[in-house]
N, C-alpha and C positions, 0 to 999 in steps of 0.2 A: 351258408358258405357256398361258394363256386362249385360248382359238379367237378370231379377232375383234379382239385387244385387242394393241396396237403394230402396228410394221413399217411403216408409211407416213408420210409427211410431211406437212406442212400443207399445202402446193401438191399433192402426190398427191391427199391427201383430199378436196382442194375439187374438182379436176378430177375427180373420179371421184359428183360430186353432180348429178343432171339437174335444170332448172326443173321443178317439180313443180303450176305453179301455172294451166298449161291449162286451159280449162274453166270453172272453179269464178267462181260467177255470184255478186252481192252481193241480198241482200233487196231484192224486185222493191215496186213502190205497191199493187198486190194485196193483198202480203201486210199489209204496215203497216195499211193499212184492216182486213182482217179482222181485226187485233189488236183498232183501237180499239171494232172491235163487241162484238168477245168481253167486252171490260173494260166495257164501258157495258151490255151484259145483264148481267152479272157483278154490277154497280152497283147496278142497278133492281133486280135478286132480293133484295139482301142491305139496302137501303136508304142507301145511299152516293150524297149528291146529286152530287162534285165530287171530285178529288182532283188533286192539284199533284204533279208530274211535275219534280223540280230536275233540273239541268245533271249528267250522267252517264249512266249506263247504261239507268235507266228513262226517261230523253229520249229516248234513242238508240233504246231498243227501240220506242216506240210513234210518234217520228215521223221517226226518219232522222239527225235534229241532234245532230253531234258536237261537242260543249263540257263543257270543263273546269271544275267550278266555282270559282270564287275567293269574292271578300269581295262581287261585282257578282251583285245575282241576276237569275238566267238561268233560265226554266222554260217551261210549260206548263200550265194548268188542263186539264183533260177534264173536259166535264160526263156526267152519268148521259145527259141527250139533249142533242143539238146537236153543233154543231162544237164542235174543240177551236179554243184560243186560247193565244198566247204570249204570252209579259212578260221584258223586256230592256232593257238602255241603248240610248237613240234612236240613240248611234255605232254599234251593233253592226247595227241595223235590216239593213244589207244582204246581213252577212255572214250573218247569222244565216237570212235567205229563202235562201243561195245552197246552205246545208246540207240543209236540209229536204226532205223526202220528203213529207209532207204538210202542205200549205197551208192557212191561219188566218190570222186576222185578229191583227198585234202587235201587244200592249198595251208606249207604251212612255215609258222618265222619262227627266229629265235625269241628270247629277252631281247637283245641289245637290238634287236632290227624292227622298221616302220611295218607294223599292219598296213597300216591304208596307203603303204607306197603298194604293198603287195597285193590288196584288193582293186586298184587300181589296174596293176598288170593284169588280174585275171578278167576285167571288164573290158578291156581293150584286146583284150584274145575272144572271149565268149560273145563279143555284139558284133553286130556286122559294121566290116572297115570301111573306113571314110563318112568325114559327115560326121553330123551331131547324135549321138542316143542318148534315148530318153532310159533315162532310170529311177526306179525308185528305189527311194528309201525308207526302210520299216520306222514306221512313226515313233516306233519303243527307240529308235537310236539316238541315245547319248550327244549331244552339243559335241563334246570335247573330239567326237569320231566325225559326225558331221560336216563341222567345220574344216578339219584336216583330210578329209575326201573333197569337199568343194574346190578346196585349194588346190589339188592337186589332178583334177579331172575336168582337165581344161575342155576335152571332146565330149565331154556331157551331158545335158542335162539332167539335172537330178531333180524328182517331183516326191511326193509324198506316194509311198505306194499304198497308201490306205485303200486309194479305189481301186486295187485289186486283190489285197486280204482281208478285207470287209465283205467287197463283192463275193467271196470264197467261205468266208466264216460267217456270214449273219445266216445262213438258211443251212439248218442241221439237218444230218443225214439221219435213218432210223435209228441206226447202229448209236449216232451221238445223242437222239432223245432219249433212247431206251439206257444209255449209265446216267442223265441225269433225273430222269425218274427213278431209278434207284436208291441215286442221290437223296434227291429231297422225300421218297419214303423212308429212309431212314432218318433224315432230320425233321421229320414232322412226327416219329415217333418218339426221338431223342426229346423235341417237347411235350411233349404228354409226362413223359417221366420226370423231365424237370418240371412241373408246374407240380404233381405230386409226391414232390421232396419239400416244398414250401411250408415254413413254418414259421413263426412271429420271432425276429427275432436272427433269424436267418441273412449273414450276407449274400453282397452280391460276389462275390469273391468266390463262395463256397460254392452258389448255383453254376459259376463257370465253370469253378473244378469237375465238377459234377457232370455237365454239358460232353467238357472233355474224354473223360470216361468211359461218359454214357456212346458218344461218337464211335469209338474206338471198339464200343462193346458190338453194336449192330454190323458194323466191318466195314465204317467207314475211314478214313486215312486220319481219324483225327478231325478237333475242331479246328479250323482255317482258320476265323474268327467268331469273338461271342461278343455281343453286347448283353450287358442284365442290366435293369436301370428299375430303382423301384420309386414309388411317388412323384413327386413334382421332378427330379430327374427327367422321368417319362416323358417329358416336353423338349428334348435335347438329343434330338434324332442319333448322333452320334455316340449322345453319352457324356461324361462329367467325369471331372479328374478323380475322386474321393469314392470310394465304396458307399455302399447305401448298406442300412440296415431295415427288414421287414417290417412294416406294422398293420394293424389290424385294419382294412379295410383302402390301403396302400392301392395306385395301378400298378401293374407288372408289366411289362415287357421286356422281351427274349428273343434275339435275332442274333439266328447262328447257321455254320452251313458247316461241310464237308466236303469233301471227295470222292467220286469213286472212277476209278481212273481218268483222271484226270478234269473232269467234268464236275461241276460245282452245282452244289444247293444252297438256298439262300430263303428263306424262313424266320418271319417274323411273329407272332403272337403277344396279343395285349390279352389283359383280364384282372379283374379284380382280387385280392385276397382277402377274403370274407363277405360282406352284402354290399351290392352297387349303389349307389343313390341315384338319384334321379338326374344327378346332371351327367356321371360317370354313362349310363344306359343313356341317357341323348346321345351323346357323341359318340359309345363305341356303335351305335344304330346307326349314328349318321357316317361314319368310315364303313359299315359291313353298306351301305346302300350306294357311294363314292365307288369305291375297289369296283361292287355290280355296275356302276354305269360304263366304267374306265371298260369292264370285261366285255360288255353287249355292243359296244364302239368299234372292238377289237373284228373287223371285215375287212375281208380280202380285198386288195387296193385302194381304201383307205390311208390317209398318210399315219404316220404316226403321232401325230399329233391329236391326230382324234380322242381317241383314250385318254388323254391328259385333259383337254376341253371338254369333254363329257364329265370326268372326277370334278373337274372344279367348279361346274354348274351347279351338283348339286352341293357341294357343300357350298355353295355362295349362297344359294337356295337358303340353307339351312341360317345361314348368319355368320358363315364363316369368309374371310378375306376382305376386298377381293383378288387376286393374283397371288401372290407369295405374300401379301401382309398377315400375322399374326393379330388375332387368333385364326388361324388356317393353317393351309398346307405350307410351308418355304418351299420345298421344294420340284426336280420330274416327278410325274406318276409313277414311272418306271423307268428300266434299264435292260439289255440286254444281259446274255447268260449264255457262257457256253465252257472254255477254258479258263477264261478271266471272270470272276463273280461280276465284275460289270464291263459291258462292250457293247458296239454298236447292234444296234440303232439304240436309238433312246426315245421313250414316250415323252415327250419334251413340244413346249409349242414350235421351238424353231425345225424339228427336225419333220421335212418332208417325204423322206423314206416311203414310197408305199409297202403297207403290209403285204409278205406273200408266204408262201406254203414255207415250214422248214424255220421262220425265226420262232426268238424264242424270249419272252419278257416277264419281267416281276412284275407286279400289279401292288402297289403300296402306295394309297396318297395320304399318305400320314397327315393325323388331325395336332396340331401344336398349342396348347391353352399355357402358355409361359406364367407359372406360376403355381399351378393346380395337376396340370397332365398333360402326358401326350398318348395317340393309340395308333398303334400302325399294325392294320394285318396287311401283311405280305404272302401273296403265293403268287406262283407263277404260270406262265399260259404258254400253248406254243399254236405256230399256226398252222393248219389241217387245208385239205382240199374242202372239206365240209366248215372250214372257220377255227375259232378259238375253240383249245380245248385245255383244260383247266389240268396241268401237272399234279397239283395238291386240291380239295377240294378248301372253301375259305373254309374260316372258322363258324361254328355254327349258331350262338347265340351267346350275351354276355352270361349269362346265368351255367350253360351248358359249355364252354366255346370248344371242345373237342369231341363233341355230338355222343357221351358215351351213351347218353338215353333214347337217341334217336330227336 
């Protein structure tokens, strides 16, 4: 049997989880400020007067405000100079101050009256008059908003402001590596515990319960998502609509993450339950030797494509693909990580990104055999003045894969 993998029960397992969640401090008003400076030099260099900031992740990153977008918009302008300013329904006005990290003045409508007449007024006050400005727009925004600021922002221009909340969010500060190391030590112990709940027999339903729980129990905010996929499942990176039921010598895989303010883990593990064969041991060897080539690729100015053309070398090597054809990889090597469990950069052939100090990637070029299995270990890397350095260490062997023996 796998090192690691059954023998304990679900009350064993949970009592045997410590709160892991001591310490670990949420983004201080320091930092938030130095963002908005970075973005607003970031602005003036490249000639970006303004850019609108909707409800999600780029709100969150640059002023604190946690909101969900709906059909109501909910944002932010930042101008190249000045304070930023918000725009909101006048019911939300309080909730919306009691979020914030940083302070501005809220632009703000009724029900019955046009946001984007009124995000319009505040763009034609906040940019400099006469002439065209350039603005962007947060790529999370909505068609239905888009469209109806096009139409009505006749002095314009509106671009994607991706290239300068990308520019801002791909290279984490300390303060952001250190909650997502948190993060994923606590979802790489959450699987250790679920693979020692496993028992023949066992859905996948229960191990996500379980997952869940177990999340919750080290002091993470909860599982964000789980995939369990047991057997030939395991070939369906995703996952399959139907529960799986255990059976004796089954693959396993478990990819789940958390939170810990606000910063995501993302954790994959493959392994057998009960004895490997011989073709299960080829291919999770030839994934743990993939992820190592993807990892030793990972050098500073480097594009990112590297990493993705290294994984798939060897597994071509091996006899798998070539490109996305099954049996092989489908898909990136990686993705970035920071707020959003995936965001730029991406380990991808197309994307020319050079690596530098501060990003931060999954390393997973999943093996697909459609019909028998799939293995994907996943861990993540961030990148160092000294290079790649490994958030989670990988898995350590099929037989062991959570190294309890050394």
């Amino acid at each position: 049997m796998t090192i690691g993998v059954g023998g304990k029960s679900f009350d064993e397992a949970l009592a045997s989880l410590p709160d892991m969640s001591a310490g670990a401090a949420p983004i201080g008003d320091t930092e938030y400020r130095a963002r908005i400076a970075t973005a607003q030099a970031f602005m003036r260099a490249t000639g970006v007067d303004a850019v609108f900031l909707n409800a999600g992740s780029n709100l969150l990153y640059f002023t604190g405000v946690h909101w969900h977008p709906s059909e109501r918009m909910v944002g932010a302008v930042l101008p190249a100079t000045g304070r930023i300013e918000y725009i909101a329904p006048r019911f939300e006005e309080g909730t919306l101050r009691d979020y914030w990290a940083v302070e501005g003045a809220v632009n703000c409508w009724e029900e019955h009256e046009s946001p984007t007449r009124l995000f319009i007024d505040m763009l034609d006050r906040m940019c400099p008059p006469g002439g065209t400005a350039k603005v962007g727009l947060d790529e999370s925004t909505p068609y239905f908003l888009t469209d109806k600021i096009q139409r009505l922002g006749n002095r314009f221009a509106f671009v994607d402001a991706k290239a300068v909340t990308a520019h801002c969010r791909m290279r984490k500060s300390p303060a952001e590596i250190a909650l997502m190391q948190r993060a994923k030590d606590m979802t790489l112990k959450v699987q250790q515990a679920a693979a020692s709940i496993l028992k023949e027999g066992i859905t996948t339903t229960e191990v996500a319960d379980f997952i869940g729980r177990a999340h919750r129990k080290v002091g993470g905010s909860g599982t964000l998502f789980c995939i369990v996929l047991f057997g030939p499942a395991t070939a369906f990176p995703h996952g399959v609509r139907e529960p799986q039921t255990l059976k004796q010598n089954d693959m396993v895989l478990i990819d789940t993450g958390t939170k810990v303010f606000d910063y995501f883990s993302d954790i994959t593990r493959s392994y057998v339950f009960g004895d490997p064969d011989a073709r299960q041991r080829k291919f999770w060897d030839l994934e743990k030797a993939a992820q190592a080539a993807a990892f030793a690729a990972a050098r500073l100015g480097a594009s990112c494509r590297e990493p993705d053309r290294a994984a798939r070398r060897v597994l071509q090597a091996g006899g798998l693909g070539p490109d996305y054809r099954l049996p092989g990889l489908p898909h990136r090597t990686g993705h970035g990580i920071g707020l959003d469990v995936h965001e730029w950069p991406y380990l991808v052939e197309s994307d020319e990104t050079p690596l530098d100090v501060g990003m931060c990637f999954s390393n997973e070029p999943m093996i697909c055999i459609p019909g028998e299995f799939g293995i994907r270990h996943e861990d993540h890397f961030y990148m160092t003045e000294q290079g790649a350095r490994w958030f989670t260490q990988p898995a350590h062997s099929i037989d062991d894969p959570f190294g309890l023996r050394g």
